[in-house]
C-alpha positions in Angstrom: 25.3 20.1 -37.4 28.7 19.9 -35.2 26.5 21.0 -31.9 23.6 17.7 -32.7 26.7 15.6 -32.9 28.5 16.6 -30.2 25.1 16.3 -28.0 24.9 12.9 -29.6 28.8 12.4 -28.3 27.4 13.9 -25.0 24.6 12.0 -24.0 25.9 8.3 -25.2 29.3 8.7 -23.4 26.5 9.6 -20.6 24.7 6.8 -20.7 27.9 4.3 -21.9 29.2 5.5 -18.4 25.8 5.2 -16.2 25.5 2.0 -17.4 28.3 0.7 -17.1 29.0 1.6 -13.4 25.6 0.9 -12.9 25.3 -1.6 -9.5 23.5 -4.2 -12.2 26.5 -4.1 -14.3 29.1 -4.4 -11.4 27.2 -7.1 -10.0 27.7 -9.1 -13.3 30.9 -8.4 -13.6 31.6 -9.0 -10.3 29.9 -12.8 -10.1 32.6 -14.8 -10.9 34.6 -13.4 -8.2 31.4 -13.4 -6.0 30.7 -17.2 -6.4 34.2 -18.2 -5.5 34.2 -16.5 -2.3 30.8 -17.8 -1.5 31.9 -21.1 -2.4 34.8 -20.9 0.2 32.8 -18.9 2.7 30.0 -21.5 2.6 31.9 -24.3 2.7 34.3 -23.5 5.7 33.9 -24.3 9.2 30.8 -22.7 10.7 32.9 -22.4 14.1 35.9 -20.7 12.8 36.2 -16.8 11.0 35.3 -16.9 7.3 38.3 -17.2 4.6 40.3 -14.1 4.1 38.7 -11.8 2.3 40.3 -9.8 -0.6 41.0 -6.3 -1.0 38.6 -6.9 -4.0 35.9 -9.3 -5.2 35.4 -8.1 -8.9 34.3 -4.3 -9.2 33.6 -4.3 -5.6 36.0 -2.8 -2.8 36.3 -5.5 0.2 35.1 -3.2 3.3 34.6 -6.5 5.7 33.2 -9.6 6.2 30.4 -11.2 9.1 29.0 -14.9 8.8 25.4 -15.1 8.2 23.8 -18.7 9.9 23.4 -19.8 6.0 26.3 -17.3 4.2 27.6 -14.6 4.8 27.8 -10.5 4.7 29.9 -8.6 2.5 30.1 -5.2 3.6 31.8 -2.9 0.0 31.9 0.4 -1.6 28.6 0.3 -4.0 26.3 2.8 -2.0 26.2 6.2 -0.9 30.0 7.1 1.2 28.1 7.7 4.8 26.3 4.7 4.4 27.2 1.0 5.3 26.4 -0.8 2.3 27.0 -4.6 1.0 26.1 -7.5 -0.4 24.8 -10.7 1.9 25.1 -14.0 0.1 22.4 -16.7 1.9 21.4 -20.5 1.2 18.1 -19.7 3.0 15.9 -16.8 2.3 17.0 -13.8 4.1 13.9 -11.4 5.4 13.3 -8.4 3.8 11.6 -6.5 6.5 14.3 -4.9 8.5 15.9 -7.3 10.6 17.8 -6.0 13.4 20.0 -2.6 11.8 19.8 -5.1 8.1 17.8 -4.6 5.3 17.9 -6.7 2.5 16.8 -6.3 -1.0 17.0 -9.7 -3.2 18.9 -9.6 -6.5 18.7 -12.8 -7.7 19.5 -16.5 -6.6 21.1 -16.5 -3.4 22.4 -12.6 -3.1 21.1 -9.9 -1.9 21.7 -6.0 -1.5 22.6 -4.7 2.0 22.0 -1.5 3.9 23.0 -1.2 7.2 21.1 1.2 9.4 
């Protein structure tokens, strides 16, 4: 009876901690944090750099920042260490063929996931 429970124990700590470090649940977390930046970022003067970014935005360790023509590129810590990974926030549809060394994956509204090649 004490093994079932502790495999119980086990495998839901397991999935408690899968989930919650999943990228869907950082992403939620994280959209507060998200939104203001892309509310600054959108709204700041196309011919100047973007606002400072900060060290964090939610869950998500600030790597860098590029302007996109309608948003911008957040380059963070969510994917595999050797690759370049980030989120790209865009008022028009970004493509999601590779474009250039990009390739975008939509999440939902005006986000999408990044992976730089």
């Amino acid at each position: 009876m004490g093994a079932v429970v502790g495999v119980v124990l086990i495998v839901g700590g397991g999935w408690f901690v899968l989930s919650y470090y999943s990228f869907e649940a950082r992403f939620q977390r994280s959209k507060p944090a998200l939104e203001a930046y892309a509310a600054l970022a959108v709204s700041s003067d196309p011919n100047k750099s973007l606002p400072t970014l900060p060290k964090r935005l939610g869950d998500f360790e600030a790597v860098g920042v590029e302007r996109l023509p309608h948003g911008f590129l957040f380059l963070c810590d969510y994917g595999h260490p050797l690759d370049e990974t980030g989120l790209a926030y865009s008022t028009e549809p970004l493509p999601l063929v590779p474009y250039e060394r990009d390739i975008f994956s939509h999440i939902e509204g005006n986000w999408y996931t990044l992976l730089r090649n």
